[in-house]
C-alpha positions in Angstrom: 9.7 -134.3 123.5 12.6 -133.5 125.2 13.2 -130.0 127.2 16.3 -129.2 125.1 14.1 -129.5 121.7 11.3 -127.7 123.0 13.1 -124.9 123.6 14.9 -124.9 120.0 11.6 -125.0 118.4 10.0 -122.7 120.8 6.6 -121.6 119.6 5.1 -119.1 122.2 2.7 -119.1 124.9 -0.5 -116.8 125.6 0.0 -113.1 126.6 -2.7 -112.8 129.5 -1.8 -109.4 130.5 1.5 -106.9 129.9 3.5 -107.9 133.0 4.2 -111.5 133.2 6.1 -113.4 136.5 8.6 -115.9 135.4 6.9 -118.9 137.5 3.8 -118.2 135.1 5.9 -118.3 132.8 7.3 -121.3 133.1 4.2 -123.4 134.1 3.2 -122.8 130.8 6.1 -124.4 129.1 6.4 -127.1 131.7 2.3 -127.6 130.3 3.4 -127.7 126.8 6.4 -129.7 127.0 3.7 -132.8 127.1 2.2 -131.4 124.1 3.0 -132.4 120.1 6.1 -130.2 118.5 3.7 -129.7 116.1 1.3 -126.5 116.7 -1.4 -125.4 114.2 -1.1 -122.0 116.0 1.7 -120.1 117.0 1.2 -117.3 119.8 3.0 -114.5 121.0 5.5 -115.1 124.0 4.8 -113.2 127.2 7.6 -111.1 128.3 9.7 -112.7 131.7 9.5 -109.1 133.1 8.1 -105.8 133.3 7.9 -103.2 130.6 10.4 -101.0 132.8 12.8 -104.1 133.9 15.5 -103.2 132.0 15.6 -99.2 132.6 17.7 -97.5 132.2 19.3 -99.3 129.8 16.6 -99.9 127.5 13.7 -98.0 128.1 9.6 -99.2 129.0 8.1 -97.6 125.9 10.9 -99.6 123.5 10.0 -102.4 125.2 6.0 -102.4 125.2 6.0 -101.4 121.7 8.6 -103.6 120.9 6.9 -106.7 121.9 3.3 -105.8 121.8 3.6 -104.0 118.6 6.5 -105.6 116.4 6.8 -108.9 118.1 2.5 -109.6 118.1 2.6 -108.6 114.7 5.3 -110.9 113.2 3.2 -113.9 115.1 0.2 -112.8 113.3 1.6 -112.1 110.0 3.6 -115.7 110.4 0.3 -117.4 110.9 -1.5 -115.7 107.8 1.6 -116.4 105.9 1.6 -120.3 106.8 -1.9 -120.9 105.9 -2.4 -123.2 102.9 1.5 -123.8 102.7 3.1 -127.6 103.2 4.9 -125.4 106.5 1.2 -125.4 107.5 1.7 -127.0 111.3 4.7 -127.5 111.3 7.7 -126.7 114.3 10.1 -123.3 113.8 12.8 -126.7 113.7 11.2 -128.0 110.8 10.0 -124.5 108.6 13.9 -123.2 109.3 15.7 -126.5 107.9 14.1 -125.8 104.5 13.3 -122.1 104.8 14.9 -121.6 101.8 11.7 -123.3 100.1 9.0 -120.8 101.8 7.5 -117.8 100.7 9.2 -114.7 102.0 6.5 -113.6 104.5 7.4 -117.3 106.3 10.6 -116.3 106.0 10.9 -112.7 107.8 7.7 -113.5 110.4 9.0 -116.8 111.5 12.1 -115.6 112.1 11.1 -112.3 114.2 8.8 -115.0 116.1 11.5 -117.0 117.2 14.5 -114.3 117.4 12.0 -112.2 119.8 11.4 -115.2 121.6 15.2 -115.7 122.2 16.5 -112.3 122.5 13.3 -111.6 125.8 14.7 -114.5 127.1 18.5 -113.5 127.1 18.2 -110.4 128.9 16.8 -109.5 132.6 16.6 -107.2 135.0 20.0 -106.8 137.5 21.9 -109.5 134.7 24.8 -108.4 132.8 28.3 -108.8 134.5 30.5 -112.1 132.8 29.3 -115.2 132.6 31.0 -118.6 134.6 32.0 -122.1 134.7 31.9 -123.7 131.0 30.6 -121.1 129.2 33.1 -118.8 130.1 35.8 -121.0 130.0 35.1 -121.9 126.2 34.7 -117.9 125.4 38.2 -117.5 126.7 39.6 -120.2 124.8 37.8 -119.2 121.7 38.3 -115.0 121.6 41.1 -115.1 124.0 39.2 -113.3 127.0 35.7 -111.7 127.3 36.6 -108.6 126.8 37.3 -109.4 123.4 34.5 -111.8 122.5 32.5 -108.2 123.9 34.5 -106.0 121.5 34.4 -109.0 118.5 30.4 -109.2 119.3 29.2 -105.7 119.8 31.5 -104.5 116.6 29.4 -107.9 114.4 25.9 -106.0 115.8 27.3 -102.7 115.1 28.8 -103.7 111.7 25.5 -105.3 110.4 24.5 -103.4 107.4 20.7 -102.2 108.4 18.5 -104.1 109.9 19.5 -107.6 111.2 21.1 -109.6 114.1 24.2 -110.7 115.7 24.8 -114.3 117.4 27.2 -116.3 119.3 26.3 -119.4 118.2 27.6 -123.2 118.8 28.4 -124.2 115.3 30.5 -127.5 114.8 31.3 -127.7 118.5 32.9 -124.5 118.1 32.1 -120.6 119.7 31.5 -118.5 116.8 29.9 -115.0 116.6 27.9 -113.7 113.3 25.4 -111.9 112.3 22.3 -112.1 110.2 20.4 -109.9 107.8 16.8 -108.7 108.6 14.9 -111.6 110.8 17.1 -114.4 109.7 18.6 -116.5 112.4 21.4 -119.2 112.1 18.9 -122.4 112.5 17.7 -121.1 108.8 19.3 -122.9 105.5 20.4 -119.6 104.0 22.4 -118.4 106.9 25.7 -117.9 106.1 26.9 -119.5 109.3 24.8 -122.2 110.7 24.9 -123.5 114.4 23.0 -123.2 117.3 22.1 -119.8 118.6 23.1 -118.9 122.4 23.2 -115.1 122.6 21.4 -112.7 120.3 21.1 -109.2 119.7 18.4 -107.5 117.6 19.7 -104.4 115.6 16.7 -103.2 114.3 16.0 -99.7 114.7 13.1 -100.4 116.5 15.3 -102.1 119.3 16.7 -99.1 120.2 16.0 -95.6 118.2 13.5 -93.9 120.5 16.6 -93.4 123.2 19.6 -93.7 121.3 18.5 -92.5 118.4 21.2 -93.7 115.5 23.7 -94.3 117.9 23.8 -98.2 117.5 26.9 -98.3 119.6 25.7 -96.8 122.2 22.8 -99.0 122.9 25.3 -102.1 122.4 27.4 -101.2 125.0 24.4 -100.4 127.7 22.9 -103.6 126.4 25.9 -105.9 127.5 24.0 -104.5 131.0 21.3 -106.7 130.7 22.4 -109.9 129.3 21.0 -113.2 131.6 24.4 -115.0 131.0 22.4 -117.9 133.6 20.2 -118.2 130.3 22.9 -118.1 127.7 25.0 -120.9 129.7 22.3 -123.2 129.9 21.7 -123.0 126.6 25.3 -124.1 125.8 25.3 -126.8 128.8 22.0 -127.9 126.7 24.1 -128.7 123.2 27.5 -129.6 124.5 
């Protein structure tokens, strides 16, 4: 199995303790790269970086209930929900293909297993700033410059009608930004724009509401602050 699939499909890896260095990190996926895409388990992803990484712009008690709280409890929940069901063992590639076929519980805790997974990944401590090279040479071409794909993105997360996502995906070989409604992602059937995800941004209330309260804006903006655009543009290096 190839690195680019593995990380598509990406069921999660063993939380051995709340603070996680990214070399652990990564041994662990290097170790399960040799394994079958098929897991009868799926586990909750250990976070790249402290609780406090991303301070100030999102805060450490968001973040340790966000993941050890909302996050642990859409794996578990995604594991009850696939027992006994033909998804039963199968990848996050092959349950989000025909998604529209599953039971609702697969549907909303697979999806905020493998949007968490993403969106952890995506940000980092001291990130944020513009991405380079190809990447930002196709967001330019695309949206005109980056200051508009940032006003085009951050309105598409702001915009989204209670809880839900927004994307920059790679959909036809084409940049495009959407969003999604509660834990769907665009790998599912049912999403309205289908491509492969790059940059995501959870709207939830939970994301954000013990510091900003119900100012969504707000928390898009300082977000932009922590985006690992290293991450993002290997992503799209991975599918172009």
């Amino acid at each position: 199995m190839d690195r680019k699939k593995f990380l598509a499909s990406l069921g999660v890896l063993t939380v051995a303790g709340s603070i996680k260095k990214v070399d652990a990190i990564t041994n662990k996926i290097n170790q399960s790269l040799n394994r079958s895409n098929t897991m009868s388990k799926f586990e909750l992803m250990p976070l790249p970086y402290a609780f406090n990484a991303l301070e100030p712009h999102i805060d450490a008690r968001t973040m340790e209930i966000h993941h050890d709280k909302h996050h642990a409890a859409y794996v578990n929940n995604f594991n009850k929900a696939l027992e006994g069901t033909e998804f039963e063992g199968k990848s996050f590639e092959d349950i989000f293909k025909n998604i529209s076929k599953a039971p609702a519980a697969v549907r909303n805790n697979g999806g905020g297993v493998w949007n968490h997974n993403m969106f952890w990944q995506v940000m980092g401590p001291n990130k944020g700033g513009q991405p380079s090279g190809p990447l930002a040479d196709a967001i330019n071409s695309t949206f005109g410059s980056f200051d508009k794909f940032k006003e085009l993105f951050s309105t598409a997360g702001a915009t989204r009608f209670g809880s839900g996502w927004a994307w920059l995906v790679l959909s036809n070989g084409k940049l495009v930004i959407t969003s999604t409604p509660n834990q769907d992602n665009p790998l599912m059937d049912v999403a309205e724009v289908k491509g492969t995800p790059l940059l995501a941004l959870d709207v939830w209330e939970h994301a954000y509401y013990l510091n900003y309260q119900n100012r969504r804006p707000d928390y898009i903006a300082s977000w932009w602050n922590v985006v690992n655009w290293d991450d993002v543009a290997k992503r799209f290096a991975s599918v172009k």
